[in-house]
C-alpha positions as CSV (number, residue, x, y, z in Angstrom):
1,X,32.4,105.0,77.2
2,X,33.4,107.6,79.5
3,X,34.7,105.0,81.9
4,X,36.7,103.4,79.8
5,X,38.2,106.6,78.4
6,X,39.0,107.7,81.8
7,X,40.5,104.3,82.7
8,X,42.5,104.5,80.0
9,X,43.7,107.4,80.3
10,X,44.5,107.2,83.5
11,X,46.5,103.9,82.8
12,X,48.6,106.3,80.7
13,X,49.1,108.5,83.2
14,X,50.9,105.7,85.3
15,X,53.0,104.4,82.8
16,X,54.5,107.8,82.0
17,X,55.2,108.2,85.6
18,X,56.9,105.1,85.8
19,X,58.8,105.4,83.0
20,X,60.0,109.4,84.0
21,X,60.8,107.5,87.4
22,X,63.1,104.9,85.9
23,X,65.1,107.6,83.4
24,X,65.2,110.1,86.7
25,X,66.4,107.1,88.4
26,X,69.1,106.2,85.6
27,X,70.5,109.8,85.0
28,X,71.0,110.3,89.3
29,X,74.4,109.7,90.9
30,X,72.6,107.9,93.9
31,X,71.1,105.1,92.1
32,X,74.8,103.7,91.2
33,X,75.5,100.6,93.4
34,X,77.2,101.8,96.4
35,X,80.8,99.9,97.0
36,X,80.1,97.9,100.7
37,X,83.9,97.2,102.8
38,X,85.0,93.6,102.4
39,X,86.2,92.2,105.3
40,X,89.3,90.9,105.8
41,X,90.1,87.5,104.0
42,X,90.0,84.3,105.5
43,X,93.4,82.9,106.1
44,X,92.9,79.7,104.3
45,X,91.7,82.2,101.4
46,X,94.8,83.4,101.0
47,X,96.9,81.8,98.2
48,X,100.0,80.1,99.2
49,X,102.6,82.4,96.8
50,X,101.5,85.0,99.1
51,X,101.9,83.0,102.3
52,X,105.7,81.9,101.0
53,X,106.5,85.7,100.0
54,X,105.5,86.8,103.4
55,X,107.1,84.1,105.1
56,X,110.6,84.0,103.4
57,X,113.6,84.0,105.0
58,X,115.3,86.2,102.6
59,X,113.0,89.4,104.0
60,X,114.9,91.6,106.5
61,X,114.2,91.2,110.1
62,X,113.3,94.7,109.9
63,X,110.7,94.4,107.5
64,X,108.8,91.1,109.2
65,X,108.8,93.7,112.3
66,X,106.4,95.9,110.6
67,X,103.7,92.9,109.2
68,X,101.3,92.7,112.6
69,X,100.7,96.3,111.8
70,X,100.6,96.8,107.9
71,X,99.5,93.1,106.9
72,X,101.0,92.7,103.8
73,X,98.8,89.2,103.0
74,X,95.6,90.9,103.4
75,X,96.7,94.1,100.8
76,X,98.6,91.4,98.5
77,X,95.7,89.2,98.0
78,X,92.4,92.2,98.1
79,X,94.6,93.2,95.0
80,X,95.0,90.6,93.5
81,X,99.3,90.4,93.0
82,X,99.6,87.1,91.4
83,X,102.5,85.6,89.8
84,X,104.3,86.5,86.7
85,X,103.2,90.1,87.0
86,X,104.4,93.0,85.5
87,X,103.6,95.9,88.7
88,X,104.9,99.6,90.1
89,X,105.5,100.1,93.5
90,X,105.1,104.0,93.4
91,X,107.3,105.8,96.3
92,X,109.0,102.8,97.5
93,X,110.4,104.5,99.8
94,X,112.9,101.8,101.8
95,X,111.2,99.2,99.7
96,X,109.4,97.2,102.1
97,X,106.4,96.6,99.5
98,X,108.4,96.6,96.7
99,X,110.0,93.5,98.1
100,X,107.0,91.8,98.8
101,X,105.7,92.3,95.3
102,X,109.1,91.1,94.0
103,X,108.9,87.7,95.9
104,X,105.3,87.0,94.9
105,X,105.7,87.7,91.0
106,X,108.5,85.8,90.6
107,X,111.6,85.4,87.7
108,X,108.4,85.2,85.3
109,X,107.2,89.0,86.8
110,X,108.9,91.9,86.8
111,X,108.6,95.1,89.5
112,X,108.7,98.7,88.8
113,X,110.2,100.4,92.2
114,X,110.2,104.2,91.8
115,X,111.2,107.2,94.2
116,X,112.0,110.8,93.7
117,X,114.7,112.3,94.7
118,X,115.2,111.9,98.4
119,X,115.6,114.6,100.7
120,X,118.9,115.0,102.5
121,X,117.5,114.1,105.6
122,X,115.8,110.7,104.8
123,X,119.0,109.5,103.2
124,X,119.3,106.3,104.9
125,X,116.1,105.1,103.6
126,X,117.2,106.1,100.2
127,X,120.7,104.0,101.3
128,X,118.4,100.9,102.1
129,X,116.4,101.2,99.3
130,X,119.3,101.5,96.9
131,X,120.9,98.4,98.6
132,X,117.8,96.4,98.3
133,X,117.1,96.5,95.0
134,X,120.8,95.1,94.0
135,X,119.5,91.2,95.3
136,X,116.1,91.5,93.2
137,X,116.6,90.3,90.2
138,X,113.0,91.0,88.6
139,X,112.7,94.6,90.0
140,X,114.2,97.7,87.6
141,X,115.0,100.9,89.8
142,X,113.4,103.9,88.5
143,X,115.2,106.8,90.5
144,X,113.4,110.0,88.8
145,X,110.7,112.8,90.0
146,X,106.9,112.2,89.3
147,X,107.0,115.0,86.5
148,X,109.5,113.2,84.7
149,X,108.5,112.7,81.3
150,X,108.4,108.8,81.6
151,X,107.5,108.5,84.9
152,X,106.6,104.5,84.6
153,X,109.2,103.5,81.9
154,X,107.0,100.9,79.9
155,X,104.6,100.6,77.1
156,X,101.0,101.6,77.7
157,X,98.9,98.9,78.9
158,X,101.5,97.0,79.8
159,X,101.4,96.9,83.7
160,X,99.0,94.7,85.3
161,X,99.1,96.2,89.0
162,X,99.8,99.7,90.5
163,X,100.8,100.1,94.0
164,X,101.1,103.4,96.4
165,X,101.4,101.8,99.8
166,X,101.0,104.7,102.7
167,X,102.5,107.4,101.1
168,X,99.1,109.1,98.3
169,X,99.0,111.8,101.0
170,X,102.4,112.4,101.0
171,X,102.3,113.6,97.0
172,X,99.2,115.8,98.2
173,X,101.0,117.6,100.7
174,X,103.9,118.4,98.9
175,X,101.8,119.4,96.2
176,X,103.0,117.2,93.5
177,X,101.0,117.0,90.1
178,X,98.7,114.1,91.4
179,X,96.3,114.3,88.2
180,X,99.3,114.0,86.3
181,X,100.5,110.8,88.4
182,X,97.4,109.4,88.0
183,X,97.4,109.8,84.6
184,X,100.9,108.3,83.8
185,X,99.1,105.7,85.8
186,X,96.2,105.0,83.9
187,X,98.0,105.0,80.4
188,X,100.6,102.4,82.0
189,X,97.9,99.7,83.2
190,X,96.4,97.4,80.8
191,X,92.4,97.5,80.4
192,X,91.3,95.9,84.1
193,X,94.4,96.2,85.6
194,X,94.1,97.7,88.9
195,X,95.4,100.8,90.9
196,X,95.8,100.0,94.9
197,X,96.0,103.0,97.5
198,X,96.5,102.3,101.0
199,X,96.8,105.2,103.4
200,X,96.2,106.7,106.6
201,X,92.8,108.1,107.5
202,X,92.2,111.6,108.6
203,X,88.8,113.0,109.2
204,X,86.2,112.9,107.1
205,X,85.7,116.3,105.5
206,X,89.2,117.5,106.2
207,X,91.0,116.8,102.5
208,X,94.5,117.8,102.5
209,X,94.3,119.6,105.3
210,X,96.6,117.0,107.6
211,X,99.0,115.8,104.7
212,X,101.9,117.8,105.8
213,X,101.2,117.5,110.0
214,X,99.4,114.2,110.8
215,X,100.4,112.8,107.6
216,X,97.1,111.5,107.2
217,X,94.6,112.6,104.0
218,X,90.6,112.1,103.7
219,X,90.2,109.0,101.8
220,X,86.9,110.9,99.4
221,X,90.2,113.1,98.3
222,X,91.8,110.3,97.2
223,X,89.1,108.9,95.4
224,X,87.9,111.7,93.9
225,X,91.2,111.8,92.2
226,X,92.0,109.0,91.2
227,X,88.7,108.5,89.4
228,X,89.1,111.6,87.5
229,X,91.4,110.1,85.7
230,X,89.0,107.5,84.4
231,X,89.6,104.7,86.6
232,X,86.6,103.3,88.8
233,X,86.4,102.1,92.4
234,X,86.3,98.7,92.6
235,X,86.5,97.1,95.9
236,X,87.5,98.8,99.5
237,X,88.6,96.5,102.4
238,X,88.3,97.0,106.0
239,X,91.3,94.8,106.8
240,X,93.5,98.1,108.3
241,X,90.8,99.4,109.9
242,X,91.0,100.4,113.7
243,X,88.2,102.4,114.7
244,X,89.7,103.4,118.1
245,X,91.9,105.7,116.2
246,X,90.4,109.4,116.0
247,X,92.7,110.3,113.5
248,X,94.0,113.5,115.2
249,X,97.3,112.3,116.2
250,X,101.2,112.0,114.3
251,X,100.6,108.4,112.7
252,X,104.4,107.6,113.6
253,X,103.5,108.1,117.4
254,X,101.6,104.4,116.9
255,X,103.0,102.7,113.9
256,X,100.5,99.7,112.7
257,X,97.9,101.4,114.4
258,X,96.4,104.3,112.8
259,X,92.8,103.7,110.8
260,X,94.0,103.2,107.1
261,X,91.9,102.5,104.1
262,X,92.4,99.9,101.5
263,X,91.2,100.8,97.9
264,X,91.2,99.0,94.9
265,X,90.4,101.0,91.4
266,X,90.1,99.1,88.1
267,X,91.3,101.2,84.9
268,X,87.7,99.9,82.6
């Protein structure tokens, strides 16, 4: 009898262990699936509306100048732009992306191409990006600051895609509201709709400590950010990655070469 009560009693002891193991296990941030870089996608994986966008005629020489470097068709498809769309293209800047998004969404889509007010000096890119806009017949200019009121002019969960293509660290370093971005964000997609970031890498560890200088930003800022507004990382790629770059030098001294990231966040 004393056998069998120690037996059992030590079969007890084991299952309690187990079971503290598995809640300990539940409750800790390091048991949560850890998101692994895709690699970049297969040409023939790339759908043909993003092929034809890229490849159009009607895109500025200019702009087809910078695609070796920033290769639109791998941050168009890891996104997931499709067409008939309703997306933002935050900081357009001269409008390179928001063209791009324009030609793959279609008549049926529609773009939402925002910038702040432009400084003085960067005129001419406010000039182009004016200009632009006037031939794209789906895309609605929305020329206001990121603490306007109604930043993204549309109904909440209307938007199925959110795009701010090389320029997250820029709203850092000039210390705009980025919770509040993100935010005006968030409300603005619809439930799975999906927030892309592309950007420049600086060191890991260094935060916003190169926004204003390198123009670069540590990519764990940006994603601590951006999920604090609710959203959750979905997907990274590691199709602008160049891991020569040591991310201590002025990313217009190599344009198309600096080590970017590539994230895609999901609003649940």
């Amino acid at each position: 009898m004393k056998i069998r009560i120690s037996l059992a009693a030590a079969l007890l002891i084991l299952i309690g262990i187990a079971c503290s193991t598995r809640r300990a296990d539940a409750q800790s941030p390091a048991a949560a699936p850890s998101i692994v870089e895709t690699p970049p996608i297969p040409q023939s994986q790339i759908p043909n509306y993003i092929k034809n966008a890229v490849n159009s005629p009607d895109r500025p020489a200019a702009d087809r100048s910078l695609d070796a470097g920033r290769k639109p068709e791998q941050i168009l498809a890891f996104l997931g732009v499709k067409p008939g769309m309703k997306v933002a293209d935050l900081w357009a800047a001269g409008g390179w992306s928001t063209e791009l998004l324009s030609l793959v969404v279609g008549p049926n889509g529609k773009v939402y191409s925002q910038n702040g007010p432009i400084p003085p000096r960067f005129k001419k890119i406010g000039e182009q990006w004016h200009e632009r806009l006037k031939g794209l017949k789906n895309v609605v200019e929305v020329d206001k600051p990121f603490d306007a009121p109604d930043l993204l002019p549309v109904p909440p969960n209307s938007l199925d895609l959110v795009l701010i293509n090389e320029n997250y660290h820029d709203m850092v370093g000039l210390k705009i509201d980025t919770a509040r971005v993100n935010r005006e964000v968030f409300t603005a997609l619809k439930p799975g709709g999906v927030y892309g970031i592309v950007d420049h890498s600086a060191q890991a560890g260094s935060g916003a400590r190169d926004t204003t200088t390198l123009h670069r930003i540590d990519e764990n800022l940006v994603k601590e950010q951006i999920e604090k507004a609710g959203f959750k990382l979905a997907a990274e790629s590691s199709a602008l990655r160049h891991p020569e770059d040591n991310r201590t030098w002025l990313v217009f001294k190599k344009r198309g070469q600096t080590d970017r990231f590539l994230l895609k966040f999901v609003k649940p």
